[in-house]
Structure formats: C-alpha cells, structure tokens
PQR file of N, CA, C, O and H, with PARSE charges and radii, in Angstrom:
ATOM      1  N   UNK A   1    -174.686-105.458  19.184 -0.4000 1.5000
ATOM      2  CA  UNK A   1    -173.529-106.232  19.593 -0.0000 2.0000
ATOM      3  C   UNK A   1    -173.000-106.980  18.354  0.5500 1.7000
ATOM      4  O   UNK A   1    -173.738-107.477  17.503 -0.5500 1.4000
ATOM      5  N   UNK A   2    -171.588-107.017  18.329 -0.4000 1.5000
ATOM      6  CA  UNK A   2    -171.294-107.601  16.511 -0.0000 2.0000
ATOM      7  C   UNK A   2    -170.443-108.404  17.039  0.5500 1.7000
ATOM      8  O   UNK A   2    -169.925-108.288  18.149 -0.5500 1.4000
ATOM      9  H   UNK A   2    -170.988-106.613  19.020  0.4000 1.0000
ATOM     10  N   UNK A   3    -170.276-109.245  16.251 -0.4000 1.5000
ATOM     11  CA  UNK A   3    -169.326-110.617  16.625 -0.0000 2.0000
ATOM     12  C   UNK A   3    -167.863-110.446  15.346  0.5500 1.7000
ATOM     13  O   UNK A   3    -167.743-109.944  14.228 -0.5500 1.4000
ATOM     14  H   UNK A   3    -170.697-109.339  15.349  0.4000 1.0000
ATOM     15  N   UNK A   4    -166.934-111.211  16.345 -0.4000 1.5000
ATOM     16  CA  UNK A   4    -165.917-111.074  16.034 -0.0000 2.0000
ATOM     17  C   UNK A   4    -164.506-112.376  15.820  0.5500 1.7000
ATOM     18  O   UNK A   4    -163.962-112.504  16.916 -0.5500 1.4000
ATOM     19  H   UNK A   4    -167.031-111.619  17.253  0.4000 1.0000
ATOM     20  N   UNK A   5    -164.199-112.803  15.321 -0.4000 1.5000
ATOM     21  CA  UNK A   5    -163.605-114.028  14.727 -0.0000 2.0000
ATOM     22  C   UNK A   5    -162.005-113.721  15.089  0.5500 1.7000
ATOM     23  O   UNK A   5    -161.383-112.870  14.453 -0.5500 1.4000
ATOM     24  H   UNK A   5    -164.641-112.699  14.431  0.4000 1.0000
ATOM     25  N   UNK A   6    -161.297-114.616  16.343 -0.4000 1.5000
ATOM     26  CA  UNK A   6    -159.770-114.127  16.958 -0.0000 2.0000
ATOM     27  C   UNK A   6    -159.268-115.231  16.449  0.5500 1.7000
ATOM     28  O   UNK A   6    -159.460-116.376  16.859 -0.5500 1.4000
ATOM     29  H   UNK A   6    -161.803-115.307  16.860  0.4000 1.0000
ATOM     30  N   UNK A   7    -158.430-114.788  15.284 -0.4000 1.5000
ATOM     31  CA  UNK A   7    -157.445-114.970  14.614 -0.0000 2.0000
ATOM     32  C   UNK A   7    -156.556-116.609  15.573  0.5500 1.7000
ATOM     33  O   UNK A   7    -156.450-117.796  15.265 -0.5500 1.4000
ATOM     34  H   UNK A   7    -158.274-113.858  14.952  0.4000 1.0000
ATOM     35  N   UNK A   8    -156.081-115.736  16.833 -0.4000 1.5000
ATOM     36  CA  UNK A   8    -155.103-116.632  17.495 -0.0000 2.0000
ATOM     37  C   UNK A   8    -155.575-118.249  17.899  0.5500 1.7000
ATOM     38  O   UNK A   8    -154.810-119.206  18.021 -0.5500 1.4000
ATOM     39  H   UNK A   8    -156.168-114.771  17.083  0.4000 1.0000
ATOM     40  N   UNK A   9    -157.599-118.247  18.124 -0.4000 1.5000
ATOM     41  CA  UNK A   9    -158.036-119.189  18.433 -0.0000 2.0000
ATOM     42  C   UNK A   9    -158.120-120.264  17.384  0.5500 1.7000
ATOM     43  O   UNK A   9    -157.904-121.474  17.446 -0.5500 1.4000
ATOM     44  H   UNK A   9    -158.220-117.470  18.024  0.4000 1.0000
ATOM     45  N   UNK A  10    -158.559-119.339  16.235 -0.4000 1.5000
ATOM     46  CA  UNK A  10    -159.390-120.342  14.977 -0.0000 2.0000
ATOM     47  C   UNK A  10    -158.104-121.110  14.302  0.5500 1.7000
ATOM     48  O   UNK A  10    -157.014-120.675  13.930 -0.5500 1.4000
ATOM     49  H   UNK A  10    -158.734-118.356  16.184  0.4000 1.0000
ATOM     50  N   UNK A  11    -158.867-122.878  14.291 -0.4000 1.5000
ATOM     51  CA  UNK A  11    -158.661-123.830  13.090 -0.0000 2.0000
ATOM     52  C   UNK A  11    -158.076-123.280  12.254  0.5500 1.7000
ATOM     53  O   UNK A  11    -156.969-123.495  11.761 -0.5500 1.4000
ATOM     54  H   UNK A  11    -159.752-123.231  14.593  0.4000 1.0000
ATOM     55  N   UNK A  12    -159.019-122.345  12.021 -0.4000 1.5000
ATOM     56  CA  UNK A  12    -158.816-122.033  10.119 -0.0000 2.0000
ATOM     57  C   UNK A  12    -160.045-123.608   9.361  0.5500 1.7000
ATOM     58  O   UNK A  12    -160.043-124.062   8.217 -0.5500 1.4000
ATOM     59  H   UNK A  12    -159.919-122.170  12.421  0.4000 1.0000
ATOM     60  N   UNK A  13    -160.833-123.988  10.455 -0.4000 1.5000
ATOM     61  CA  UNK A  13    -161.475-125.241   9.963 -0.0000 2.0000
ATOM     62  C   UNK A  13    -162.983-125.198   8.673  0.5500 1.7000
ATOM     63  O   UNK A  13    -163.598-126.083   8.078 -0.5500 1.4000
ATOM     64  H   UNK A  13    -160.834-123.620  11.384  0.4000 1.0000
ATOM     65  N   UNK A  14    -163.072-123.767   8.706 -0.4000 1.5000
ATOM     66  CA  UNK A  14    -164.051-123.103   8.027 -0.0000 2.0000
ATOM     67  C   UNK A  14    -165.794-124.014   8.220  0.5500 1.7000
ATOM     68  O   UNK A  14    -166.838-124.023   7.568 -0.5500 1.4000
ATOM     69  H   UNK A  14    -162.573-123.048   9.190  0.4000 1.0000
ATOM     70  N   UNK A  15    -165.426-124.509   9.163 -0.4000 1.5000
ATOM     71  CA  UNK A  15    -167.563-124.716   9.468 -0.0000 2.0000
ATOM     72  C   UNK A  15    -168.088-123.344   9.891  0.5500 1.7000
ATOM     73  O   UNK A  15    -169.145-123.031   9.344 -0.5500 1.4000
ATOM     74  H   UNK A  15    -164.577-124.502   9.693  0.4000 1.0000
ATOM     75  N   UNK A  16    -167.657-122.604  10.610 -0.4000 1.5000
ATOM     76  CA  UNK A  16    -168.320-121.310  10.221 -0.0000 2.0000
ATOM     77  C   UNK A  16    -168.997-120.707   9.032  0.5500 1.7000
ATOM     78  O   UNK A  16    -169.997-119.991   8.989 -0.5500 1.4000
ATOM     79  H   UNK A  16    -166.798-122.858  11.054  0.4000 1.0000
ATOM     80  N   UNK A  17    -168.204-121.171   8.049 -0.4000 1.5000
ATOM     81  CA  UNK A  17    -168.503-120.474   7.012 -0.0000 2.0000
ATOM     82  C   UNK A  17    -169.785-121.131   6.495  0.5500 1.7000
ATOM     83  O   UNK A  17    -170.710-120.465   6.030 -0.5500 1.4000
ATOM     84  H   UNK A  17    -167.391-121.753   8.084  0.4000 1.0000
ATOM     85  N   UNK A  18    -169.802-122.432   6.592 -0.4000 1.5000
ATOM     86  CA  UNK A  18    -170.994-123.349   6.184 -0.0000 2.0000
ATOM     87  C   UNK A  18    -172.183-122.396   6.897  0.5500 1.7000
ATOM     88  O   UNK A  18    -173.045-121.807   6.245 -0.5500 1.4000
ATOM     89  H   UNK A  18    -169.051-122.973   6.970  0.4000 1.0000
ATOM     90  N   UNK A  19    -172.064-122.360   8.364 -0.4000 1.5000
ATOM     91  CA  UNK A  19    -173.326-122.781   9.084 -0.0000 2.0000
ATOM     92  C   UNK A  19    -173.932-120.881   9.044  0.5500 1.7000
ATOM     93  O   UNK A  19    -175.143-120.667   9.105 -0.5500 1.4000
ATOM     94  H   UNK A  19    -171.364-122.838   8.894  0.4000 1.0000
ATOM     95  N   UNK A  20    -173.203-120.018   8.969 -0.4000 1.5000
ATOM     96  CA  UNK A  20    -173.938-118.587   8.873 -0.0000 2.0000
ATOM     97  C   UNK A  20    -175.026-118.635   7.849  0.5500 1.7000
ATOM     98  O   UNK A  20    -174.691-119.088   6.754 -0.5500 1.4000
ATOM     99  H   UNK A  20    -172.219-120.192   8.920  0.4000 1.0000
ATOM    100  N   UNK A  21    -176.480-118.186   8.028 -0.4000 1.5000
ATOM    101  CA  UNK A  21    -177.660-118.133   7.475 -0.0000 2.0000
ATOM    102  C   UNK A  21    -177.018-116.605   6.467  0.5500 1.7000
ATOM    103  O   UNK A  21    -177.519-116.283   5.389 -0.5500 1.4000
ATOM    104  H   UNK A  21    -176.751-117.818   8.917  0.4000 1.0000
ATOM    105  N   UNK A  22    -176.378-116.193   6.832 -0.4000 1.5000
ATOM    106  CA  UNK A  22    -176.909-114.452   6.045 -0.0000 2.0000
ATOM    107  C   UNK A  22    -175.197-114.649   5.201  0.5500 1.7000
ATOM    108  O   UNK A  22    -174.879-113.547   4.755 -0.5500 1.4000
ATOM    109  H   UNK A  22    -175.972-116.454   7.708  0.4000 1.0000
ATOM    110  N   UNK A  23    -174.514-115.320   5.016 -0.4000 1.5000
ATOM    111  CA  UNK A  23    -173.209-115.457   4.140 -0.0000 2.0000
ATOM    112  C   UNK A  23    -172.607-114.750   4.962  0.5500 1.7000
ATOM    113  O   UNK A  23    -171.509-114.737   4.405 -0.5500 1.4000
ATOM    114  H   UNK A  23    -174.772-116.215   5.379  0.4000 1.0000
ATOM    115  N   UNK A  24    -172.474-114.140   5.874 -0.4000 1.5000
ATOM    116  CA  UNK A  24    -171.699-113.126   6.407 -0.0000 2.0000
ATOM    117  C   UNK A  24    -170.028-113.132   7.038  0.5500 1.7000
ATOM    118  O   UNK A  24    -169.355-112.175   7.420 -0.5500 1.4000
ATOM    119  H   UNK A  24    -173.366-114.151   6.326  0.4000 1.0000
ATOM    120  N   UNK A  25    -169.698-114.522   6.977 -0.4000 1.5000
ATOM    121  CA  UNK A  25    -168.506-114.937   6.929 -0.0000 2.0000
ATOM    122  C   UNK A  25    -167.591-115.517   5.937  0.5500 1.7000
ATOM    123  O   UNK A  25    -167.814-116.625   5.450 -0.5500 1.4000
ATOM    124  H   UNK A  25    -170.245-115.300   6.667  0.4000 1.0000
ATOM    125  N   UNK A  26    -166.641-114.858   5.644 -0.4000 1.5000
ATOM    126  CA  UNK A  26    -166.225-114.374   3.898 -0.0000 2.0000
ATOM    127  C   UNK A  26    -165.118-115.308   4.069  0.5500 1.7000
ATOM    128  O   UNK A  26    -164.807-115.308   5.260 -0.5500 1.4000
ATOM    129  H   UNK A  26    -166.460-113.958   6.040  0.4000 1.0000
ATOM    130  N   UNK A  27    -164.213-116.298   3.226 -0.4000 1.5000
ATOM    131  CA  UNK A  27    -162.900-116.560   3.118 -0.0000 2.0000
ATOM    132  C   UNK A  27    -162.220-115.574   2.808  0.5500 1.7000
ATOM    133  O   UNK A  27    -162.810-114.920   1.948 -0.5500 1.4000
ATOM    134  H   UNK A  27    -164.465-116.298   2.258  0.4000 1.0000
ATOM    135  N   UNK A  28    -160.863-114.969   3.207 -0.4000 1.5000
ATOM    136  CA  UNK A  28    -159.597-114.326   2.712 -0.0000 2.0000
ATOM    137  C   UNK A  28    -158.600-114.985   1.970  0.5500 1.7000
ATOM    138  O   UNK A  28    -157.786-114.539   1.162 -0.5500 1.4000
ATOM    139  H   UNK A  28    -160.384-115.500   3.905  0.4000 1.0000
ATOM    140  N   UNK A  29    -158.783-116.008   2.342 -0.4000 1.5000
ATOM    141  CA  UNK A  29    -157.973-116.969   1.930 -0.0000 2.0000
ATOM    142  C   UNK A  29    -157.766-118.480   2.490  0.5500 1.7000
ATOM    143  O   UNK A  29    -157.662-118.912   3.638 -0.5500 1.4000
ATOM    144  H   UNK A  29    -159.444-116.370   2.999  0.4000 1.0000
ATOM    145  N   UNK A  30    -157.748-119.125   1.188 -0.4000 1.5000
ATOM    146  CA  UNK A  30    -157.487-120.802   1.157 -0.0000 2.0000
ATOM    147  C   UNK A  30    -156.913-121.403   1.032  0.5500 1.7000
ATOM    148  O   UNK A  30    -156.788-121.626  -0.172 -0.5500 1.4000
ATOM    149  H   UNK A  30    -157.833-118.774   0.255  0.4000 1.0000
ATOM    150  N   UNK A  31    -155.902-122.368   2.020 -0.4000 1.5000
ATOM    151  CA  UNK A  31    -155.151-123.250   1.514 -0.0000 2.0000
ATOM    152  C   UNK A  31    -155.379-124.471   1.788  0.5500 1.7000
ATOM    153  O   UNK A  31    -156.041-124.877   2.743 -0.5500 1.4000
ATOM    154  H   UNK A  31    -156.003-122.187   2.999  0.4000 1.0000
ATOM    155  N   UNK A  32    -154.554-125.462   0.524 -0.4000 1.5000
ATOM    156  CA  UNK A  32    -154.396-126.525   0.340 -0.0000 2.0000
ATOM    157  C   UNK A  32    -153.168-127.463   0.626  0.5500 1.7000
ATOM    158  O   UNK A  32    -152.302-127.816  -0.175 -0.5500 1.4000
ATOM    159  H   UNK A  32    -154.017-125.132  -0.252  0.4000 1.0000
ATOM    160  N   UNK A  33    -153.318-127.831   2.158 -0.4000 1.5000
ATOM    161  CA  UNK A  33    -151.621-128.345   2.347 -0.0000 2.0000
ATOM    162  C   UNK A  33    -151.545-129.739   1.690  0.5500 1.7000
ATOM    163  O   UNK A  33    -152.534-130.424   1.429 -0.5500 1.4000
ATOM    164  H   UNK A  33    -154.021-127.544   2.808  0.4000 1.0000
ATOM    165  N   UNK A  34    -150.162-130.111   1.434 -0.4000 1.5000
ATOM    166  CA  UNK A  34    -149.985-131.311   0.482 -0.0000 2.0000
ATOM    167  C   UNK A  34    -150.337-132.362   0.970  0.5500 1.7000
ATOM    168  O   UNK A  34    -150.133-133.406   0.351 -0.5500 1.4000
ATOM    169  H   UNK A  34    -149.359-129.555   1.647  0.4000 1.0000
ATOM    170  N   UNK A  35    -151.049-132.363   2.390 -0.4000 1.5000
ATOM    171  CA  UNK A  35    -151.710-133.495   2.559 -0.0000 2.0000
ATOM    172  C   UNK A  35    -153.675-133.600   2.577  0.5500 1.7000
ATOM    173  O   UNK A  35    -154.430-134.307   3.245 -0.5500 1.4000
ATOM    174  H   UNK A  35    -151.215-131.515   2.893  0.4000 1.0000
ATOM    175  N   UNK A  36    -153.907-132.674   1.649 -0.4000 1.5000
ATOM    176  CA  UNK A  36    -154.868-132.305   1.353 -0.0000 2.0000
ATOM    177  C   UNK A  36    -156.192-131.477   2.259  0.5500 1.7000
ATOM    178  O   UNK A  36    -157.381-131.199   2.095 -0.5500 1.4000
ATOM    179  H   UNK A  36    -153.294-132.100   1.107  0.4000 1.0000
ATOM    180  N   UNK A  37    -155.386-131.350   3.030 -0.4000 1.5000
ATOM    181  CA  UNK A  37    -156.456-130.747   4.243 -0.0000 2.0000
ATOM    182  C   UNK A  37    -156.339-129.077   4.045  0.5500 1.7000
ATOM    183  O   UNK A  37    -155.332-128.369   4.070 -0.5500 1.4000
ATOM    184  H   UNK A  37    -154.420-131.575   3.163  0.4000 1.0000
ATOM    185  N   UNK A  38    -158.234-128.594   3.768 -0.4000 1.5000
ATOM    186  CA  UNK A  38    -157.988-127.152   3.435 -0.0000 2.0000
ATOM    187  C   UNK A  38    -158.192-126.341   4.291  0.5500 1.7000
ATOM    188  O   UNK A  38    -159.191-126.615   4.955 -0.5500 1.4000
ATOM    189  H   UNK A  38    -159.052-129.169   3.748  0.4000 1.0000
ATOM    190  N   UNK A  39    -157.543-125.199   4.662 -0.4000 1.5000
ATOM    191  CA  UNK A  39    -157.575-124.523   5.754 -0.0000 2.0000
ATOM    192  C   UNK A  39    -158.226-122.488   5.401  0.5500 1.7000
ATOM    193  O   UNK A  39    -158.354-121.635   4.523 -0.5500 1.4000
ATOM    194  H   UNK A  39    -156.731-124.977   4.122  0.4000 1.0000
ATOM    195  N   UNK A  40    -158.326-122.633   6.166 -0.4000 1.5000
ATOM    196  CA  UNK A  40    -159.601-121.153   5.869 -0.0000 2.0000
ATOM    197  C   UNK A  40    -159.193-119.755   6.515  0.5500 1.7000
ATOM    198  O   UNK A  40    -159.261-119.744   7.744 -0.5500 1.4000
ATOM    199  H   UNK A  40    -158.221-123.326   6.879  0.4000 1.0000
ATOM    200  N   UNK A  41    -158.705-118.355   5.787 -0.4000 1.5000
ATOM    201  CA  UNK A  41    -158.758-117.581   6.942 -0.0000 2.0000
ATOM    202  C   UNK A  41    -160.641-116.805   6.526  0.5500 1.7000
ATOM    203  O   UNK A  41    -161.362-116.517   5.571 -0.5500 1.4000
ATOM    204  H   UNK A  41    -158.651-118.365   4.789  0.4000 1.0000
ATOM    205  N   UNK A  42    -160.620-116.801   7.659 -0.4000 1.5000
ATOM    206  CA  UNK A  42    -161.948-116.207   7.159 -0.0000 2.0000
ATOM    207  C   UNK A  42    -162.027-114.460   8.331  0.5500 1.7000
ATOM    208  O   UNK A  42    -161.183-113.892   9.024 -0.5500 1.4000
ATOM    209  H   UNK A  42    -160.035-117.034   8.435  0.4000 1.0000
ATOM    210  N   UNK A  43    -163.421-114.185   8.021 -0.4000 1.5000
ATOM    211  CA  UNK A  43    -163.462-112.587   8.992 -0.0000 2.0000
ATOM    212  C   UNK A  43    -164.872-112.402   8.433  0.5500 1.7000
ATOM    213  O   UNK A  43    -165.172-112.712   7.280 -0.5500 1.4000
ATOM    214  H   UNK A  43    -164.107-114.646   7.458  0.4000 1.0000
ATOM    215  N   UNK A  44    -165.697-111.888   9.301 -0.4000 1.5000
ATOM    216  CA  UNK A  44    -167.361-111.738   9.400 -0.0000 2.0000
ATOM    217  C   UNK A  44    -167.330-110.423   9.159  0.5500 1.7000
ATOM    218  O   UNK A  44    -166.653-109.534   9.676 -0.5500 1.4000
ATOM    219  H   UNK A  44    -165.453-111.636  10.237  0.4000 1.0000
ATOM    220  N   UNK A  45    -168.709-110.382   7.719 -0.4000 1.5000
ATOM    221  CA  UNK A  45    -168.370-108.653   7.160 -0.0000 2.0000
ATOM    222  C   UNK A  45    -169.454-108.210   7.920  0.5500 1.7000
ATOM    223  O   UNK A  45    -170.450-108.923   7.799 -0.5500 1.4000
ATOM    224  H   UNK A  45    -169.259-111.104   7.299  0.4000 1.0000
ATOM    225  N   UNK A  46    -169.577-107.162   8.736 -0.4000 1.5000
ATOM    226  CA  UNK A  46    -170.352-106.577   9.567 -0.0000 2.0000
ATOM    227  C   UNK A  46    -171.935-106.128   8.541  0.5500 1.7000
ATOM    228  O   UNK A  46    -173.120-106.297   8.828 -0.5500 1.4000
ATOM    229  H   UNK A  46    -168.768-106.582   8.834  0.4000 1.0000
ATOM    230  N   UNK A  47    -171.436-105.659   7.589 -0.4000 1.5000
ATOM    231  CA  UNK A  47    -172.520-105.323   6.626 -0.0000 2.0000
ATOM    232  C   UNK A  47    -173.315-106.035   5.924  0.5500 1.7000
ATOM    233  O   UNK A  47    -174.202-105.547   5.222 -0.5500 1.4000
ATOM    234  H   UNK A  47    -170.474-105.522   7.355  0.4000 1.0000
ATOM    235  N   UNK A  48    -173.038-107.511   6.059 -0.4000 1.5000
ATOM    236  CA  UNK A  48    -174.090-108.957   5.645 -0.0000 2.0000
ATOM    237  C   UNK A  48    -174.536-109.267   7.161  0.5500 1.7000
ATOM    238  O   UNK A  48    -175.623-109.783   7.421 -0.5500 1.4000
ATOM    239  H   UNK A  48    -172.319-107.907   6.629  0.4000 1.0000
ATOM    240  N   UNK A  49    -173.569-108.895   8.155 -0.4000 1.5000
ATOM    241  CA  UNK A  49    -174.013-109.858   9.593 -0.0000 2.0000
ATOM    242  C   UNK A  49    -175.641-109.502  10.230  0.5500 1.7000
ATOM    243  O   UNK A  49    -176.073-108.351  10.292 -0.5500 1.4000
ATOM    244  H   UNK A  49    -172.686-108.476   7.944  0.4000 1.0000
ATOM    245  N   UNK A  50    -176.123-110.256  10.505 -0.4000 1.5000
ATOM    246  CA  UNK A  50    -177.712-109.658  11.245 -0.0000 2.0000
ATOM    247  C   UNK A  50    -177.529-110.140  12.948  0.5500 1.7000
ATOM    248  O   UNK A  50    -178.317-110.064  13.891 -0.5500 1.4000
ATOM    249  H   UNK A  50    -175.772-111.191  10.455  0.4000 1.0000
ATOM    250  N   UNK A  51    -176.502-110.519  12.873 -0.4000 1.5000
ATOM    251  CA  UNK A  51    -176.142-110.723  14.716 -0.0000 2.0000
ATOM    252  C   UNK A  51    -177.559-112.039  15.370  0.5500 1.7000
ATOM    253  O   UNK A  51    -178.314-111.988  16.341 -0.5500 1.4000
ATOM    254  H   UNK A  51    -175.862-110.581  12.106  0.4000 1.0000
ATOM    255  N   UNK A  52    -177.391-112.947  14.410 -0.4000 1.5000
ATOM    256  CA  UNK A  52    -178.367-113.719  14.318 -0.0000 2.0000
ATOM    257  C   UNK A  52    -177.915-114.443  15.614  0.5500 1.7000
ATOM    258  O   UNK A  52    -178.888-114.773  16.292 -0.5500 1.4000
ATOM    259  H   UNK A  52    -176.777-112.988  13.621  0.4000 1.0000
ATOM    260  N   UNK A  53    -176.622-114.812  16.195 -0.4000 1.5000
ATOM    261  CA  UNK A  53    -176.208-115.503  16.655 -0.0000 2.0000
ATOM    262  C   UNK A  53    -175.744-116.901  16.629  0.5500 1.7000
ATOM    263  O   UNK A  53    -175.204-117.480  17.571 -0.5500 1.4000
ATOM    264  H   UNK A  53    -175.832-114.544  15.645  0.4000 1.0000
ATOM    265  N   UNK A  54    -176.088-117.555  15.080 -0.4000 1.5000
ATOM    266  CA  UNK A  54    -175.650-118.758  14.784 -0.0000 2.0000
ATOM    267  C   UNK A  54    -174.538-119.046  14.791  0.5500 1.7000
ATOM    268  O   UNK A  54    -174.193-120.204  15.027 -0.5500 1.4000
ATOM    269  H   UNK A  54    -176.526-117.085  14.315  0.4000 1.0000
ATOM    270  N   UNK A  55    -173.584-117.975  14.508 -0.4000 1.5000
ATOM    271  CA  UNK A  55    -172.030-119.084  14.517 -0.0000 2.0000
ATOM    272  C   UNK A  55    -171.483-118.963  16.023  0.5500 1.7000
ATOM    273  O   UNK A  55    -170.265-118.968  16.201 -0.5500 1.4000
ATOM    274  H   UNK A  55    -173.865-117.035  14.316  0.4000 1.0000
ATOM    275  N   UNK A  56    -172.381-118.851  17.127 -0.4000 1.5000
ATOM    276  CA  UNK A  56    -171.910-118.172  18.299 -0.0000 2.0000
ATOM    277  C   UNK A  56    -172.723-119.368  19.419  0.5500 1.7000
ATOM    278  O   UNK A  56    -172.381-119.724  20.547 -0.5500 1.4000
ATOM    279  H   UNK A  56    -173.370-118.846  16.982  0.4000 1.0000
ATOM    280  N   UNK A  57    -173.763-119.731  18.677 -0.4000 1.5000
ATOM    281  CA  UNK A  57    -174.604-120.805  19.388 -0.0000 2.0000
ATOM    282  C   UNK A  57    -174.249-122.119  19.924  0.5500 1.7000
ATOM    283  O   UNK A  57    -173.201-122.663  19.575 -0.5500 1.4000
ATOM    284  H   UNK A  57    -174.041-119.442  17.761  0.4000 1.0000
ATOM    285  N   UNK A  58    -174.779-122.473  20.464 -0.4000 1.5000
ATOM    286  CA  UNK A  58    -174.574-123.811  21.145 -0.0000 2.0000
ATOM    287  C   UNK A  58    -174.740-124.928  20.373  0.5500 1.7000
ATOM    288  O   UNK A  58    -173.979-125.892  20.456 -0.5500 1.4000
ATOM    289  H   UNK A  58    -175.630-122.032  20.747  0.4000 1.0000
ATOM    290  N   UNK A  59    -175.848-124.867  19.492 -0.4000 1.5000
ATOM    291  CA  UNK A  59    -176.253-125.737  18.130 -0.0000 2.0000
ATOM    292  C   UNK A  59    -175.080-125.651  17.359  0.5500 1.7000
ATOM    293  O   UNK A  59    -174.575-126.767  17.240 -0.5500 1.4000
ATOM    294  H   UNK A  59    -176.467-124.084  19.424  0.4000 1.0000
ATOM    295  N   UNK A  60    -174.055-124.207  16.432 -0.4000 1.5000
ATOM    296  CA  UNK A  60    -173.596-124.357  15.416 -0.0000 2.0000
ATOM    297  C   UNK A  60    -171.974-124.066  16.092  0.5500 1.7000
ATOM    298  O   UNK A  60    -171.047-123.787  15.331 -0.5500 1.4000
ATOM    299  H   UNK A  60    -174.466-123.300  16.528  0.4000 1.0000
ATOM    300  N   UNK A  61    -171.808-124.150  17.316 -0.4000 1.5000
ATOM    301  CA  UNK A  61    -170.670-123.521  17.683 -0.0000 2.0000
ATOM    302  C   UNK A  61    -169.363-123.926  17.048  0.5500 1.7000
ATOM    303  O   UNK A  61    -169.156-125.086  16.690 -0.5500 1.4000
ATOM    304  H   UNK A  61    -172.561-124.376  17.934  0.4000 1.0000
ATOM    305  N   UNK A  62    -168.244-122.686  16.879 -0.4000 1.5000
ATOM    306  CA  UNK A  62    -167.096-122.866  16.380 -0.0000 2.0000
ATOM    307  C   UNK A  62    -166.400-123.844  18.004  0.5500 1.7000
ATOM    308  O   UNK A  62    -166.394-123.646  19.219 -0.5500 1.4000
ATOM    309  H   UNK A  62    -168.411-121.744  17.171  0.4000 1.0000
ATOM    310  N   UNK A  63    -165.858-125.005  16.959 -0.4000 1.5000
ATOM    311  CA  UNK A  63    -165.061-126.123  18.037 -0.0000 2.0000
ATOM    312  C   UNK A  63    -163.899-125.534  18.772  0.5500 1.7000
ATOM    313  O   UNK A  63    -163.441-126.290  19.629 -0.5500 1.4000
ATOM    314  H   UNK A  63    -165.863-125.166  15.972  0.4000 1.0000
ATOM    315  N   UNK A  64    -163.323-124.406  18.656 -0.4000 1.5000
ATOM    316  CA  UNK A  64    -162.196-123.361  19.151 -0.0000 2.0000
ATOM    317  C   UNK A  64    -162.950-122.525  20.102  0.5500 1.7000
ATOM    318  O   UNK A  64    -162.639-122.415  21.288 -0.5500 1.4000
ATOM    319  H   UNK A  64    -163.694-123.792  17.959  0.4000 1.0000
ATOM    320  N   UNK A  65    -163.856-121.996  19.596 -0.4000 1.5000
ATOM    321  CA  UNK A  65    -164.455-121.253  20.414 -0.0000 2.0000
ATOM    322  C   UNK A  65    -163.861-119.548  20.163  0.5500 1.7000
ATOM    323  O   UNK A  65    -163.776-118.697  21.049 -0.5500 1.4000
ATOM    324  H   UNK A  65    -164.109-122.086  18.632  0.4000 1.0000
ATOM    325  N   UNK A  66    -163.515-119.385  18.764 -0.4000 1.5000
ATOM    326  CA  UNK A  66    -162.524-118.888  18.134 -0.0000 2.0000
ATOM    327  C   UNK A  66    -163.806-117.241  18.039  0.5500 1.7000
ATOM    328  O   UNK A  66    -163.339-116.104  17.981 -0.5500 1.4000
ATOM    329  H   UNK A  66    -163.584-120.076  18.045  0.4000 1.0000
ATOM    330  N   UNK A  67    -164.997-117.450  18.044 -0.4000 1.5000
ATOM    331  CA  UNK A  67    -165.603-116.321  17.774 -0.0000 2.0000
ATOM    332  C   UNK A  67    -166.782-115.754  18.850  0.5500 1.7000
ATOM    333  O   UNK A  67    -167.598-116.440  19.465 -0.5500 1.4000
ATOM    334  H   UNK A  67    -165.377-118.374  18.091  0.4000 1.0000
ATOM    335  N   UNK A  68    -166.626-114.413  18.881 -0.4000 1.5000
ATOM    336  CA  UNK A  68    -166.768-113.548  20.068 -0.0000 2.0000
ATOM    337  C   UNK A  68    -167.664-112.764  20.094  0.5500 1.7000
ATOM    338  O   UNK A  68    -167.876-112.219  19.010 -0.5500 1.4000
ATOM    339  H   UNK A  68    -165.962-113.855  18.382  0.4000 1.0000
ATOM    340  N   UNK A  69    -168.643-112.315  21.363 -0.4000 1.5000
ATOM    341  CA  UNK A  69    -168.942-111.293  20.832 -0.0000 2.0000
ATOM    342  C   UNK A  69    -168.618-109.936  21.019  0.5500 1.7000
ATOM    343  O   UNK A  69    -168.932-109.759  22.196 -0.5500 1.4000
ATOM    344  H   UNK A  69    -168.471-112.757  22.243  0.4000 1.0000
ATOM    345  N   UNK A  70    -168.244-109.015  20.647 -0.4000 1.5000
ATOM    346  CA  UNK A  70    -167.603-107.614  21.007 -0.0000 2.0000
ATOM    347  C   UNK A  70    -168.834-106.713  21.373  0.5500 1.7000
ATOM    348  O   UNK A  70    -168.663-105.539  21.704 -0.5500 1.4000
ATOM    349  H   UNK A  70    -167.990-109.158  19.691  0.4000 1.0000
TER
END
C-alpha cells in the first residue's frame, strides 16, 4: 500500500518533510513569500518510501490531512 500526498489538501506547511524517518518526502519546490513564511511543494518518492506509516500516523499527522493512502 503506498501513500500519496493531494496536492488540493496540503499547506504546502512542509512538517512532513521533517517527520519521515526514510527522507522519502522530497521538496519540488520552495517559496519565500515577502512576509517571510516558507511554503513547500513536496511529493513522496515511492523508491525511498518503506510505507512506515509515519507521515500518516496519529503521532506525526499532516494538520490537512493532505496525505493518503492509495
């Protein structure tokens, strides 16, 4: 089962990216709006992922609820 990150939900707040044990959630891209707040697109590379379930958990959960599992 592989998990999957919907675009339409996510922040863009990037704690995902912190809390994955295996790096498996990559930035695409970063911005810096002029009021300094940085925003994240990110996307989980299937080929680092071990379907650990951490960014999906109850402990590390995305605050959107932005990621899935397929």
């Amino acid at each position: 089962m592989a998990y999957k990150i919907n675009p339409r939900k996510c922040l863009r707040c990037g704690l995902c990216i912190t809390q994955c044990p295996d790096k498996a959630i990559l930035v695409d891209k970063k911005v810096t709006e002029s009021d300094g707040l940085t925003l994240y697109t990110t996307r989980i590379d299937t080929a680092k992922c071990t379907e650990c379930g951490a960014c999906f958990s109850h402990e590390w959960w995305c605050p959107a609820k932005a990621i899935t599992r397929t």
